[in-house]
C-alpha positions in Angstrom: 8.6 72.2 -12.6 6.1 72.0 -15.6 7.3 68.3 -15.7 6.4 67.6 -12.0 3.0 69.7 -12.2 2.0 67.2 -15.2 3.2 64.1 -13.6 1.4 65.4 -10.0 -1.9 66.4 -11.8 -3.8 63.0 -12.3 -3.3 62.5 -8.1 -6.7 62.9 -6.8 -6.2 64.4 -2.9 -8.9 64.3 -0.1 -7.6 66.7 2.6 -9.5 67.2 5.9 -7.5 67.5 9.5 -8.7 64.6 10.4 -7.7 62.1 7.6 -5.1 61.6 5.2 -6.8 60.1 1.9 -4.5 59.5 -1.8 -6.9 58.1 -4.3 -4.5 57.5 -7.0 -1.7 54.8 -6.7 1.4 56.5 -5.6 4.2 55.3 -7.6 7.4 54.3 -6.2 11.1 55.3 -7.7 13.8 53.3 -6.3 16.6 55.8 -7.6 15.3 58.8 -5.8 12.7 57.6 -3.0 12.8 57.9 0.5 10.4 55.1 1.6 11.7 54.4 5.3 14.1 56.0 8.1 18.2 55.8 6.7 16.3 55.0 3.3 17.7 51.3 2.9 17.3 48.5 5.6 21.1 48.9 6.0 20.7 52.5 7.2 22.8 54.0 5.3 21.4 57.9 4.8 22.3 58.3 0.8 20.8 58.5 -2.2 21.5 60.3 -5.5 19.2 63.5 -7.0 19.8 66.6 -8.9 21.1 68.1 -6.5 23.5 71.7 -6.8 24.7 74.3 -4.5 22.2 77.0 -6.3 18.5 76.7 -4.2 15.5 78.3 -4.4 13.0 78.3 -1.3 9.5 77.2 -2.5 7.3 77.0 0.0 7.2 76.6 3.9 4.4 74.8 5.9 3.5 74.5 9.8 3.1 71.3 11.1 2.1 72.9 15.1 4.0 70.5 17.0 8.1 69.6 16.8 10.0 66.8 15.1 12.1 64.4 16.4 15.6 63.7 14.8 14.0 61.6 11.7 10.7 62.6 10.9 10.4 62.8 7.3 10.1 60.4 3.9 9.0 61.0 0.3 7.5 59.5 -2.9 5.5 60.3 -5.9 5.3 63.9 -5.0 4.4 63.3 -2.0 6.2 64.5 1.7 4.8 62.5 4.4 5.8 64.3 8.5 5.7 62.8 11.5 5.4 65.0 14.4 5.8 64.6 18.5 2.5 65.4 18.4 1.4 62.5 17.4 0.3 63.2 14.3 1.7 62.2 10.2 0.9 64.7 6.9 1.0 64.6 3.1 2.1 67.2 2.2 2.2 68.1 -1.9 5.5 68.9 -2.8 4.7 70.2 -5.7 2.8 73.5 -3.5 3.3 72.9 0.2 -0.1 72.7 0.8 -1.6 69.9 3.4 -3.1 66.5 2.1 -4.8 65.8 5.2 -2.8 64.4 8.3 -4.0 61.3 10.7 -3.4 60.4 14.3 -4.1 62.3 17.7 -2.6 64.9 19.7 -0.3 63.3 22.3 2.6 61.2 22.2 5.4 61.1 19.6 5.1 59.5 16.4 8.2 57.7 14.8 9.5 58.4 11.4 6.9 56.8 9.2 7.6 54.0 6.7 5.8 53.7 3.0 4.8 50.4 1.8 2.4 49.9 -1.1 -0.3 52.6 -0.8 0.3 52.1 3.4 2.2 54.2 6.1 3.9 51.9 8.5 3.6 53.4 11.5 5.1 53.3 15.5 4.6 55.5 18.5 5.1 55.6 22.5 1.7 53.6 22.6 -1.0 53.6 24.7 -3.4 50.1 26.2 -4.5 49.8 22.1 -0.9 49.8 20.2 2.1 50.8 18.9 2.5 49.7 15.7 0.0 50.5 12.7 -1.0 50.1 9.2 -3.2 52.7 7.7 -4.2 52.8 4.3 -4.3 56.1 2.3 -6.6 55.3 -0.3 -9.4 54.4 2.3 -8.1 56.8 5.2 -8.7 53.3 7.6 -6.8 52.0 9.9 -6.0 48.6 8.9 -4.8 46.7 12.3 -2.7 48.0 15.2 -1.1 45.9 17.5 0.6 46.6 21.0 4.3 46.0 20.9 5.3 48.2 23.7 6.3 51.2 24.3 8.5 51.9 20.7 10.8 55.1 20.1 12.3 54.1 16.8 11.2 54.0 13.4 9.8 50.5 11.8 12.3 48.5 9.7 10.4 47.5 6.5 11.5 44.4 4.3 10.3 42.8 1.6 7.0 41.6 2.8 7.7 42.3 6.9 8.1 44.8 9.5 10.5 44.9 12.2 10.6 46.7 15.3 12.3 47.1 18.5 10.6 48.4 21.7 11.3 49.5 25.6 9.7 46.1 26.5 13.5 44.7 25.6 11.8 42.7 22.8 12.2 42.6 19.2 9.6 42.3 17.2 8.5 40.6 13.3 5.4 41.2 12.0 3.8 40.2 9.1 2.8 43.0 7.1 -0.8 41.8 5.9 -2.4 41.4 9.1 -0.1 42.6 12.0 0.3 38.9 13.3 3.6 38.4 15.7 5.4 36.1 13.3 8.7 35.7 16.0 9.3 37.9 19.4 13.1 37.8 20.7 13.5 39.6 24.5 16.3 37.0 26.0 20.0 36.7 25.3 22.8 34.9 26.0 21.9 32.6 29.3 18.3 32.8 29.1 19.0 36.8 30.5 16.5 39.6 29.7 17.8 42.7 27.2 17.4 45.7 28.4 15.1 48.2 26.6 15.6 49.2 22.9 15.5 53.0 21.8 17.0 52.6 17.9 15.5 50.7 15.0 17.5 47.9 13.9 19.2 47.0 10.3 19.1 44.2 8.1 21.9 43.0 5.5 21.0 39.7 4.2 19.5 37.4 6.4 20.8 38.9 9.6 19.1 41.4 11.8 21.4 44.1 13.7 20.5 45.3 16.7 21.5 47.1 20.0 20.0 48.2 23.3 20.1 51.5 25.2 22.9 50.0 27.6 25.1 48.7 24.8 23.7 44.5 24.2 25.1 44.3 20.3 23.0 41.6 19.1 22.5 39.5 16.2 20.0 37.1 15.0 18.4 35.4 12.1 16.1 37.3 10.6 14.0 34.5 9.7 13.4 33.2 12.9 14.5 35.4 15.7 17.2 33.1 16.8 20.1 34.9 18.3 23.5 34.6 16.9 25.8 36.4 19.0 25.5 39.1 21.3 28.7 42.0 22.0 28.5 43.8 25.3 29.5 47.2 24.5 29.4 49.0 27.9 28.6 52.2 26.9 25.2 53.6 26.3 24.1 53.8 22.9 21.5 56.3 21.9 22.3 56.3 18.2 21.0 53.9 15.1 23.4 51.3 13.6 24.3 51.6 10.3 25.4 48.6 8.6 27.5 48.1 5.0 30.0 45.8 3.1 29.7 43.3 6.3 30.5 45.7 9.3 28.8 47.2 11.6 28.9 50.7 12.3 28.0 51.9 16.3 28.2 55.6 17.7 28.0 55.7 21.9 26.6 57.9 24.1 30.0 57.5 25.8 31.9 58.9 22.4 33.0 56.1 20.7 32.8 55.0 17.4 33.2 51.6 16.7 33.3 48.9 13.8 32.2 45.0 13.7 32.3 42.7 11.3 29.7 40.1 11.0 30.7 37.4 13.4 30.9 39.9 16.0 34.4 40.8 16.1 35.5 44.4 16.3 37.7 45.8 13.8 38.2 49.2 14.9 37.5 51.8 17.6 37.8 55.5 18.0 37.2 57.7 21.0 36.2 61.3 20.7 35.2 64.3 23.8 31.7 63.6 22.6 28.3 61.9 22.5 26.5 60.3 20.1 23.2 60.2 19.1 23.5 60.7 15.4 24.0 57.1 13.5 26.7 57.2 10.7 26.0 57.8 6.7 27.6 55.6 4.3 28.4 56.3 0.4 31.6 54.3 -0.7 34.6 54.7 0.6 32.8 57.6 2.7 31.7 57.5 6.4 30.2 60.6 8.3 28.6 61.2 11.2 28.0 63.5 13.8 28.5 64.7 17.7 26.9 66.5 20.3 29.9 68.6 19.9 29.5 69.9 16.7 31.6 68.7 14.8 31.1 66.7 11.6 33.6 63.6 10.9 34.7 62.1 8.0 35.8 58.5 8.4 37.5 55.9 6.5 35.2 52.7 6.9 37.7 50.0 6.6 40.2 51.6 9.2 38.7 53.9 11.3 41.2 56.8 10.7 40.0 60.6 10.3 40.0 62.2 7.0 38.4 65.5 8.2 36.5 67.6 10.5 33.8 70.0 10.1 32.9 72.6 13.1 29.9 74.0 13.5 28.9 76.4 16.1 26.0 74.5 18.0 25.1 70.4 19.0 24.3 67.8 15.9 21.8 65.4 17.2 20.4 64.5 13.4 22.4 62.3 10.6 23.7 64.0 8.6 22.6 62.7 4.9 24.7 62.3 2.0 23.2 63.0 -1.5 25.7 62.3 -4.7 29.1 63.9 -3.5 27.7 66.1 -0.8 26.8 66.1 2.7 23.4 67.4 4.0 23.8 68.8 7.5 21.2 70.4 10.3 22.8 72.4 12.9 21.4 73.5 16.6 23.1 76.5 15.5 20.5 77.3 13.4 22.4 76.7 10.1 21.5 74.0 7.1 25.0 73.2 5.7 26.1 71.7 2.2 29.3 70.1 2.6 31.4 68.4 -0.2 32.0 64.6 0.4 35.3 64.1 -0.2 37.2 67.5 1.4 34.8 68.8 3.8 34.7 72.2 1.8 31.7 74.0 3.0 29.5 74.6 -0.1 26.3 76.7 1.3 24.6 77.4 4.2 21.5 79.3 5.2 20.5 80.2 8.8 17.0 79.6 9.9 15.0 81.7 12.8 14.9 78.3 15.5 17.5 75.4 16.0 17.0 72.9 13.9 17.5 69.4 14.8 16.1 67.1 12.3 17.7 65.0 9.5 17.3 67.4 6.6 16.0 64.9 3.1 16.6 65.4 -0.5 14.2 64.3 -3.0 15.3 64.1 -6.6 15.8 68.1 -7.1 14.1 69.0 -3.8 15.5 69.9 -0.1 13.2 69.7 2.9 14.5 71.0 6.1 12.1 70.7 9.5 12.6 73.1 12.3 12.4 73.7 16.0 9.8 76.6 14.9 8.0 73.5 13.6 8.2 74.7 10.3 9.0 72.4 7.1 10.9 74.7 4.3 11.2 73.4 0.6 13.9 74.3 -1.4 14.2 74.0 -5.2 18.0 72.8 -6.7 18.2 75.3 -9.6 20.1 74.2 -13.1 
């Protein structure tokens, strides 16, 4: 703790409820950051920390509005929330007190993404926009631009944001200025998609994708130019999640499913469940989620089980994966620590509402966001 407090100490913070300022350049660790939704551009909900089964609570903070299933990211100290409010904090991790929050009561805000002293940010939208770039050193807005209605986080990479929205389109922007760099909305035969509800992935120079009603597309990153596209039929509500060249999918309808790159499936299960969790990858590990409450362990290259985890209400979140254990938020009320590889149930601690957001570790911290839209930190102890 004396460590962090030293290393916090020379961040300068302007707090007001009406802007979110950081004076100080934040400093970015690729081993233990948090800087976007699923933390990678693949989606993959795992990362490495100092992470135990012994915990500590440190602090707790109200945000006065809920969160929706991925609402939180980290850097530098810093927590940043997004709420269905509308609204995104800093919050100092080192005290749980506020930093300032921006944005306006009313309509949901996506899970924000960090780029370079910038939030990337995306929301239901109004006549003005839908995507934003504010700056935390000068509290300003940068540009917005109107994409459409969005209700998925923004895909940041390298120097570009990606988005997908209920207008059926997806979207590259250039990261400076906001400008539409390419727009894709039509498929195979000149046809409309249908609308888009997840965010999409990125591996290499090809950009994953799927719509509500189950269009699997994919297209050149570069230029928007559509590859292939896999009609599903079955809903899909969930994120993809893509690694080692496949393509991971959870349905609405209870099926999981695995593509490889050229658009051939490789395997599919079906379980008496929905999906709106997106899988979690760490080696030869896959886990997700269902409605039913149980937690799966998969193996990635076949499909088959390896275990099953019941808990006693609906999983809606990802679960997230941090060194060899799982990270898992319960409507049940319950924050579970699972180990990776048997499905042992480490620790648990119940909470006074449901909770239904991704839970995130940051290097020895836990952060858990509940339906009593309270945020609790933990401490990992030695």
């Amino acid at each position: 703790m004396k460590k962090l407090f030293l290393y916090l100490y020379p961040l300068i913070f302007l707090a007001s409820c009406s802007s979110l300022k950081i004076k100080d350049n934040i400093s970015i660790d690729e081993n233990f950051d948090w800087l976007q939704r699923g933390r990678t551009s693949e989606n993959i909900n795992s990362g490495s920390g100092l992470t135990g089964i012994n915990l500590k609570q440190l602090w707790s903070f109200n945000a006065d509005a809920g969160f929706s299933k991925n609402a939180m990211i980290s850097t530098d100290g810093i927590l940043f929330v997004s709420t269905l409010r509308g609204e995104t904090y800093g919050i100092n991790i080192l005290n749980g007190k506020s930093l300032g929050r921006f944005g306006k009561t009313g309509g949901g805000v996506n899970c924000p993404a960090y780029y370079k002293n910038n939030l990337i940010i995306t929301f239901d939208g109004n006549e003005d926009a839908s995507v934003l770039r504010y700056n935390l050193k000068t509290g300003e807005v940068i540009w917005k631009i109107n994409c459409g209605m969005i209700k998925s986080a923004p895909l940041v990479e390298n120097e570009f944001i990606y988005v997908t929205s209920k207008d059926s389109s997806v979207y590259k922007l250039n990261i400076d200025d906001g400008t539409i760099i390419w727009k894709t909305k039509k498929g195979k035969e000149n046809i409309f998609f249908d609308q888009f509800v997840t965010t999409p992935v990125i591996s290499n120079d090809l950009l994953f994708a799927v719509t509500s009603k189950g269009i699997l597309i994919c297209l050149n990153k570069n230029t928007g130019i559509l590859n292939w596209q896999k009609n599903l039929s079955q809903n899909v509500l969930s994120d993809l999640t893509v690694s080692d060249n496949k393509i991971f999918i959870n349905t609405e309808n209870g099926n999981n499913m695995c593509y490889n790159f050229s658009g051939e499936i490789v395997w599919e299960n079906k379980y008496n469940t929905s999906f709106t969790s997106s899988f979690s990858k760490s080696g030869k590990n896959l886990i997700t989620a269902g409605i039913d409450g149980n937690l799966y362990s998969l193996n990635p290259e076949t499909g088959g089980l390896n275990w099953t985890f019941k808990t006693n209400g609906a999983i809606y979140c990802n679960p997230v994966i941090f060194n060899d254990k799982i990270f898992l938020s319960s409507f049940d009320k319950n924050l579970y620590i699972l180990d990776l590889t048997s499905g042992e149930k480490l620790w648990n601690m119940k909470f006074e509402s449901r909770l239904r957001t991704s839970p995130l570790v940051w290097k020895n911290y836990l952060f858990i966001a509940c339906d009593n839209r309270e945020i609790y930190c933990f401490e990992f102890l030695k």
